[in-house]
C-alpha angles and dihedrals in degrees: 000000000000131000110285102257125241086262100039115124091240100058092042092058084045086060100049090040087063100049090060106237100123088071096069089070114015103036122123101203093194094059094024088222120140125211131215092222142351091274085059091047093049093047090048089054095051084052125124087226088056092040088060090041096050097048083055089058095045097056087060108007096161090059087062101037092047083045093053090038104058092038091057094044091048087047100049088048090049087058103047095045100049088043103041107010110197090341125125105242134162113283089216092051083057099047087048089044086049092045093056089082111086091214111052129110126277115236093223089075086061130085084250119086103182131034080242091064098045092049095049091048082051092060098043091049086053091235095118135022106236132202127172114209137162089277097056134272113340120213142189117181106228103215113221106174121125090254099051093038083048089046086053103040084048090056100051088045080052089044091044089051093048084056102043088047093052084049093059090043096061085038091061097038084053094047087050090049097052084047100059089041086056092043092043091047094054093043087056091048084054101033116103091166090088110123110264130183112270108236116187113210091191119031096205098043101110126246124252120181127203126208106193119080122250110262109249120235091254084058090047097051099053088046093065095051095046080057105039094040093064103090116210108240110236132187132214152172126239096247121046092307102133125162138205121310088022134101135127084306105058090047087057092051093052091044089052089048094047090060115105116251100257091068101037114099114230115241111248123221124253091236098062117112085252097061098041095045092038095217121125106256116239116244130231135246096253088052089051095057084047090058098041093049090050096047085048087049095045089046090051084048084050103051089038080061097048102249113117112219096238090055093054091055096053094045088050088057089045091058098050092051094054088054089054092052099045094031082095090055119082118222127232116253089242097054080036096070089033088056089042092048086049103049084046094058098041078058100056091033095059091044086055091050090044086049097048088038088053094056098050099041111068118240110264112238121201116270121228125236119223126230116256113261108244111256113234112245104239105234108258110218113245106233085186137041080243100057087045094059099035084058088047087058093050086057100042086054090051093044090047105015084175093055124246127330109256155335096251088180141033125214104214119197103208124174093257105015149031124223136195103203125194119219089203108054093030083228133109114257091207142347115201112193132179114222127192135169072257119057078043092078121096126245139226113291091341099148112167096226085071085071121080127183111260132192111244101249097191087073111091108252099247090059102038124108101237123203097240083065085073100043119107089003104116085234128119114220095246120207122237090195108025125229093236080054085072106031086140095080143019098218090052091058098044084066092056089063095065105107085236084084091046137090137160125282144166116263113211121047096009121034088036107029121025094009091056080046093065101042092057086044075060085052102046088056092070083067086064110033136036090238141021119188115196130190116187132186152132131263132197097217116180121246128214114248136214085262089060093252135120118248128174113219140170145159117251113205128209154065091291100016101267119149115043120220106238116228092225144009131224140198126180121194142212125196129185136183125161107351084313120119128203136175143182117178116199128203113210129198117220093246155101107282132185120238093226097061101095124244097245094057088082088043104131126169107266095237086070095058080049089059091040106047097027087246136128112213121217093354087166089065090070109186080354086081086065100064100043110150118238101260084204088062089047096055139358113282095211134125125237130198118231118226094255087055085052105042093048091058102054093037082059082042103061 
């Protein structure tokens, strides 16, 4: 028999087979086997080979199907990141370009059924942005690797710089601006040279014009001490032998010039407030001390001379006195030079002694005044529990001037529920609902796959529970209060959604299997009371070790570690008919539980879920509290499994 042609039906079914298209209809995952046609695929499944296969999968079908599940999902992302990146594509282009393969996996061996499903549980897990339009399902892969996260992080610091550097810049420009308008406003306070109207007082006096400006008073001024700071030399004789351009003056110029620095008194300007008020300026504390210091100085030299200072001073006023008496007598020339030579050389004498004063005695610095050392207030007793907390304030400001460290919590007002949310642990404290039969109903167009987990953007960032925390962590984002809870209203069940009403759970066996149980067990009561009150909430309870001792533990989840995994749940509820009041609080460990074991099997007192979480239940009751009915006596405290529930597990079963 010769070779099959090119358009054979044989080869041609060759061709499509290895392609890998047939294995979007007749493929059979378990066995990885494809089939030509439907007839093919029935007769395989009737196979011993399937049968064998098939009874493997039914003794643990949630491993398979897990197993199927997660491959298909990590090979549909690593698609769609190495093709399109971080781009918005089409989710169907990706799923043609993944099928392509033809060994990838088929989608009917996941828990998906259709594309739809798989994108929006894409979008709830955080892993893609998605957006549905006319055209399909929109996505845009979010990259949370360290690089990417590092590359980003290194961009807003680089943002954040370019924006810091063009502040100072404008701070700067700013600075330099006020400078030249202050400088510009003090030349024009000192300029004459501004234009004025010419006014001639005498028509026929003639015009002279001057080209050199007029020199300014800061010009003059310096003028004059330049020329009043170059001392004219003199010479002289011992005894009374004085030349030209000298005198007594000029020998008291040149004994002043010969002091040291330190006791010279510098010359002021004429254009200080002193000169041009003409009152003695005041001195400051600091002068005062100076002069003290130098009159007690001058009083300890003249006692050391012998001279006391009392007697100067007499002697000072007896002199006088006698100048005043013989001012009226007129000297002969001869006692005239004798008393010139002699004055002359007092003068240079006592500049001598100043000089040689000057080098033995230290210069005297300033002294520095302490501060005054702050007075303790002495405690005023309180005569009234008033006084007594208004001088408690007081303190408290001294003690902590920028208020309190903190917030540690935030108290959040939702639609259907309240929530008291911990920055530390990224978990809600607590979360109170009021349920009814009518907020049970469900609303107009209210679907719950309109609903996505969000991040709560009134936390600051540093505190808020991101949804990268929960990606990659083995851990569902449980509901505190849960979205059938609020079937009356979209917008409702969108709240429920902020991770502020999220924490960590178990998946299976717990968040999606007993826990669900309970919380419609919470539902069912409305059928039976008026209203249910429900508070729901973690708790980080120790655990006994093999070493006999109590330790708490407990998993944090993140990258960084941010939101830790509590190690059991509470609710407490609140029932009421008719004007009675009745309550059950449960304790649940996270963690896989069977749906046989019975509800009242995690019953606990609700003051042990008070010592446990840091929390008081129904203080506004006051003694009230205390004669609260068993709810457990009131109705039956007894899960019940809904008919999806049911029907899934036989449906894993057979």
């Amino acid at each position: 028999m010769g070779n099959d042609g090119f358009m054979t039906p044989k080869a041609i079914a060759n061709r499509i087979k290895s392609k890998g298209l047939l294995k979007l209809r007749f493929y059979c995952q378990i066995c990885e086997k494809a089939c030509r046609d439907e007839n093919g695929f029935k007769c395989h499944c009737a196979s011993e080979a399937h049968q064998r296969q098939m009874l493997l999968v039914a003794d643990n079908p949630d491993k398979y199907v897990g197993n199927y599940t997660k491959e298909f999902q990590q090979e549909f992302v690593k698609q769609l990141s190495r093709a399109h990146g971080t781009k918005r594509v089409l989710a169907n282009q990706v799923y043609q370009e993944y099928i392509a393969d033809r060994n990838h996996l088929h989608m009917n061996a996941t828990r998906w059924n259709t594309l739809t499903d798989f994108v929006k549980h894409l979008g709830r897990e955080g892993i893609c942005h998605v957006e549905e339009t006319e055209k399909g399902w929109y996505i845009t892969w979010i990259d949370n690797s360290p690089k990417a996260l590092a590359r980003q992080a290194a961009i807003q610091k680089k943002e954040r710089q370019e924006v810091d550097d063009e502040e100072r810049q404008q701070r700067l420009l700013k600075e330099q601006i006020e400078r030249a308008q202050q400088e510009a406003e003090l030349n024009a306070d000192n300029d004459d040279s501004q234009a004025k109207e010419f006014v001639r007082e005498n028509e026929e006096q003639p015009i002279k014009l001057n080209m050199f400006k007029k020199p300014t008073l800061a010009q003059a001024s310096a003028s004059d001490a330049s020329s009043t700071g170059s001392g004219v030399k003199t010479k002289m004789t011992m005894m009374g032998g004085l030349k030209k351009g000298g005198g007594l003056a000029a020998l008291a110029k040149k004994s002043a010039a010969s002091k040291p620095a330190s006791t010279v008194q510098p010359s002021r300007s004429p254009n200080t407030k002193e000169a041009q008020t003409g009152e003695k300026r005041k001195m400051t504390a600091m002068e005062e001390i100076i002069a003290a210091e130098q009159e007690q100085k001058r009083r300890k030299e003249m006692k050391t001379n012998g001279v006391s200072y009392n007697s100067y001073g007499r002697g000072l006023n007896n002199s006088r006195e006698g100048s005043r008496k013989d001012r009226s007598r007129s000297p002969s020339p001869k006692k005239l030079g004798l008393v010139v030579g002699g004055a002359a050389l007092g003068v240079v004498s006592m500049a001598a002694y100043q000089k040689m004063q000057t080098k033995n005695v230290p210069a005297q610095l300033p002294v520095a005044i302490p501060a005054p050392s702050p007075v303790p207030r002495a405690p005023v007793a309180a005569s009234t529990a008033q006084t007594s907390a208004i001088d408690k304030l007081e303190n408290a400001k001294r003690i902590i001037p920028f208020g309190p460290p903190g917030p540690v919590n935030d108290l959040i007002y939702r639609n259907a529920y309240v929530t008291s949310y911990n920055r530390r642990d990224r978990n809600p404290n607590w979360v109170a609902e009021h349920m009814t039969a009518e907020t049970l109903q469900r609303g107009k167009d209210v679907d719950r796959s309109k609903s996505t987990f969000k991040e709560d953007v009134s936390i600051p960032a540093q505190f808020r529970a991101r949804l990268t925390d929960y990606f990659k962590s083995n851990f569902d984002r449980g509901h505190m209060v849960a979205a059938a809870d609020v079937k009356n209203s979209q917008i409702s069940m969108d709240e429920t959604f902020y991770l502020t009403n999220i924490a960590p759970q178990v998946g299976e066996g717990f968040n999606r299997d007993y826990w669900a149980h309970v919380e419609n067990f919470c539902r069912q009561l409305t059928k039976s009371f008026q209203d249910v009150y429900v508070f729901t909430g973690p708790l980080y309870l120790p655990h006994k070790e093999a070493d006999g001792k109590f330790y708490v533990k407990y998993q944090v989840i993140g990258n960084p570690p941010n939101v830790a995994v509590p190690t059991h749940f509470f609710k407490v509820i609140l029932t009421h008919k008719n004007g009675q009041y009745s309550t059950a609080a449960f304790v649940l460990p996270n963690a896989p539980i069977s749906d046989s074991t019975p509800l009242e099997a995690f019953r606990v007192p609700i003051d042990a879920v008070e010592r446990g979480a840091g929390l008081t239940f129904f203080n506004g009751m006051g003694d009230g509290k205390n004669y609260l009915r068993d709810l457990c006596k009131d109705t039956k405290c007894k899960i019940v499994l809904s008919k999806y529930h049911e029907a899934q597990k036989k449906a894993l079963s057979s």
